[in-house]
N, C-alpha and C positions, 0 to 999 in steps of 0.2 A: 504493500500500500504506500505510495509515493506521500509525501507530507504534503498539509496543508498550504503550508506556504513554506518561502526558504526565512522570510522575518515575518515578525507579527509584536504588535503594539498596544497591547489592552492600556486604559485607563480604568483608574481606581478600583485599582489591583491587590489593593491592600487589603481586601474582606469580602465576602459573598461569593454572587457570580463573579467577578474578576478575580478575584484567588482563585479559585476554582477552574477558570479559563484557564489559568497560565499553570496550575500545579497539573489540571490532562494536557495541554498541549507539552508539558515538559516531560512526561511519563508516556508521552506516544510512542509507539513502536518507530517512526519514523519524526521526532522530533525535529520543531523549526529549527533553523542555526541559529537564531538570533529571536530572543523572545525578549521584549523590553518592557516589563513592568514596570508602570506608573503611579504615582499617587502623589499628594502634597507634601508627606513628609517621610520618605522610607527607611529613614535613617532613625525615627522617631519612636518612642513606643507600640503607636496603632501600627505601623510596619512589623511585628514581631514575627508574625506569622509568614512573611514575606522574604524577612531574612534567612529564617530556616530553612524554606525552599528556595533561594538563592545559592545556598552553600552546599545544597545537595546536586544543585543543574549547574553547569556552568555555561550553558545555551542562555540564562536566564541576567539578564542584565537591569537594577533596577536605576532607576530615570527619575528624577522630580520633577512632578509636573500637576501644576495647578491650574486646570482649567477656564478658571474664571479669571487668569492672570496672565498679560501677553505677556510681559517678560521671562516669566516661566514657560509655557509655551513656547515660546522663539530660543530660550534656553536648551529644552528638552529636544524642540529640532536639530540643533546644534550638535547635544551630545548622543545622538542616534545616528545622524550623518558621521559622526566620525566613528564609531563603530562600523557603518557599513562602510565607509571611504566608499568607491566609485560605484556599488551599487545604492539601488534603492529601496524604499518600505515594501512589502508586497500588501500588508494588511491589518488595515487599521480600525482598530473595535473600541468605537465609543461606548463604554459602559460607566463609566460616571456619571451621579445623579442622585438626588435628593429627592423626599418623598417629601409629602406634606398634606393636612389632613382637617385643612380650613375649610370652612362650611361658609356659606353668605353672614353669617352672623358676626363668625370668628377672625374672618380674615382682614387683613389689611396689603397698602400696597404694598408696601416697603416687602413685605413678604412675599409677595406674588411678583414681585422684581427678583428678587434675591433667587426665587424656585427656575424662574423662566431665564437668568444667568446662567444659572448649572444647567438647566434640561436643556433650553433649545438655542441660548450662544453660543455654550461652551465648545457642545460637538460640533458646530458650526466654525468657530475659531479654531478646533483643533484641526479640522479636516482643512481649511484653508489656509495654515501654514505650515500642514505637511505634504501638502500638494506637490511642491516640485519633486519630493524625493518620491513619491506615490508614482508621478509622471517619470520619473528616471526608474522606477521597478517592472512600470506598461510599456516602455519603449524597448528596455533591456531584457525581457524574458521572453523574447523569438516567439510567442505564444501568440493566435490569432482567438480572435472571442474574449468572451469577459469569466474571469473567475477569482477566486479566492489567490490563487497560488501565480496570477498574475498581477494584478493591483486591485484593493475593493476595501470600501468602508464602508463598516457594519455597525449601525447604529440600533443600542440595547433600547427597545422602547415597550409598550406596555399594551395589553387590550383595555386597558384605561383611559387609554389615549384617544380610542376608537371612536369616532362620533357616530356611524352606523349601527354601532351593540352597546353607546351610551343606553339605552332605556332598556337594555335586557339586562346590564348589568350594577346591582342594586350594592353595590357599596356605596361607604358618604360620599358625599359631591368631590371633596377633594380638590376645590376648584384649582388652585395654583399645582398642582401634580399633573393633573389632568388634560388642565390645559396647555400646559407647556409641555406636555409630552405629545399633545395634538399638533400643536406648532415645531415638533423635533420631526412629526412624523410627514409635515411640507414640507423641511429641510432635504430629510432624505429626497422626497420624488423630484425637488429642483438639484438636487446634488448628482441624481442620477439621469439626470435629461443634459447634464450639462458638461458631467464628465464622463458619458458612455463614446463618444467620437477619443476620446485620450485614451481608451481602453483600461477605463476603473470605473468596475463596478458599483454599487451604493443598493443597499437594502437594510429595512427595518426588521428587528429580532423580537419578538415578543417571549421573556425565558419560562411564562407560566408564574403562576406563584407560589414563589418559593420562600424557604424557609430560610430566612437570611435576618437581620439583624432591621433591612426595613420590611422584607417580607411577612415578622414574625413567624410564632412556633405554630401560629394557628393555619399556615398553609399545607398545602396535601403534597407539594411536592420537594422533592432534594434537591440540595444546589447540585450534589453527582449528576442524578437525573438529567436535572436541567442542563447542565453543560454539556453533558453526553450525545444529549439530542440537539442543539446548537450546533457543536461540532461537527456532527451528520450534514445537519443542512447546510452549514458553511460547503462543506467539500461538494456538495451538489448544483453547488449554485453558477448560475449561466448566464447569459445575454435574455435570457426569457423571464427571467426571475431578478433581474434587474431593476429597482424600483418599486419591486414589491414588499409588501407586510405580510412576514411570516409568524407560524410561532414554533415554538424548541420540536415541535413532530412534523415541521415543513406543514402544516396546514396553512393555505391564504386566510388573510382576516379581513373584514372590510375596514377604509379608512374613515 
């Protein structure tokens, strides 16, 4: 089984699905060569768990990178590019993101700025300043068509997001979650209408709800699970499934 990609780039890596991303992509049977875990502070206590799987991979390289922060950002492109020197990213997974659980009563703006920062700037910001090396991974990998293991960015988004199964699905409003993951979920189909001629893909991941730290204990699914089947669909994904909203068993969702 050929690997997913030759590099791969999770954000906020440091807990949940992004640990779990980068602890199976580093235990694959064909592991990336370069997998660059990110997060605000890796070096820091909430990095703990990160560190220890760092010292067991050496494929596993961790990166500072805060989201909401260009100079971190434009930092993290830096020390990623020099790691690869004259190649490029193949595959970049926005999975950083805040929850939030404001109601029309509860909420404010300042909040609802802060939620739509992390959901629908950040992967917005991270994906256009790692563009050029995105662009130097789709030129340099002889590969015709769109996929994982030639350039693509995978943005972690939610069936919370969904305005289509908004009235079948009866959790709180969640306005500032919700909606900024509705607004993540534009990003992608304009990210994928604009860099499908560059040969980099763009699709939305829905990982289920899982049992994670914003997921709670009260979800029915594994972060294992969860990433297992992500992983699945990452490797299948194509020029067809470009621009689409998935979830962790490759089912479409509506947006």
């Amino acid at each position: 089984m050929a690997a997913l990609a030759r590099s791969v780039l999770v954000t906020g890596s440091n807990r949940g699905i992004g640990l779990e991303l980068v602890r199976q992509l580093a235990a694959s049977p064909r592991p990336p060569q370069h997998i660059f875990a990110t997060c605000r502070d890796p070096g820091g206590p909430r990095g703990k768990a990160l560190q220890e799987l760092a010292a067991q991979h050496p494929s596993i390289k961790l990166v500072q990178l805060d989201t909401v922060n260009l100079p971190s950002i434009r930092g993290a492109v830096r020390a990623v590019g020099s790691h690869l020197k004259d190649q490029g990213l193949n595959l970049l997974i926005n999975n950083a993101g805040i929850s939030s659980h404001a109601t029309l009563l509860s909420l404010d703006s300042q909040e609802m700025l802060s939620v739509f920062a992390t959901n629908a700037i950040g992967p917005l910001q991270v994906a256009k300043e790692f563009l050029p090396l995105l662009e130097k991974a789709a030129k340099g990998s002889g590969q015709e068509g769109l996929s994982c293991s030639r350039a693509a960015i995978i943005n972690v988004s939610t069936k919370l997001g969904s305005i289509g199964l908004c009235l079948g699905v009866h959790q709180a409003p969640m306005y500032p979650y919700r909606a900024s993951k509705a607004a993540q979920n534009m990003v992608t189909r304009c990210l994928a209408v604009e860099l499908q001629d560059k040969g980099i893909l763009c699709t939305a991941i829905h990982p289920g709800w899982v049992k994670t730290d914003m997921g709670t204990e009260k979800a029915p699914l594994t972060v294992e699970h969860s990433v297992r089947g992500i992983l699945t669909v990452l490797a299948s994904l194509s020029q067809d499934t470009s621009g689409a909203f998935l979830d962790w068993e490759g089912n479409s969702l509506p947006w």
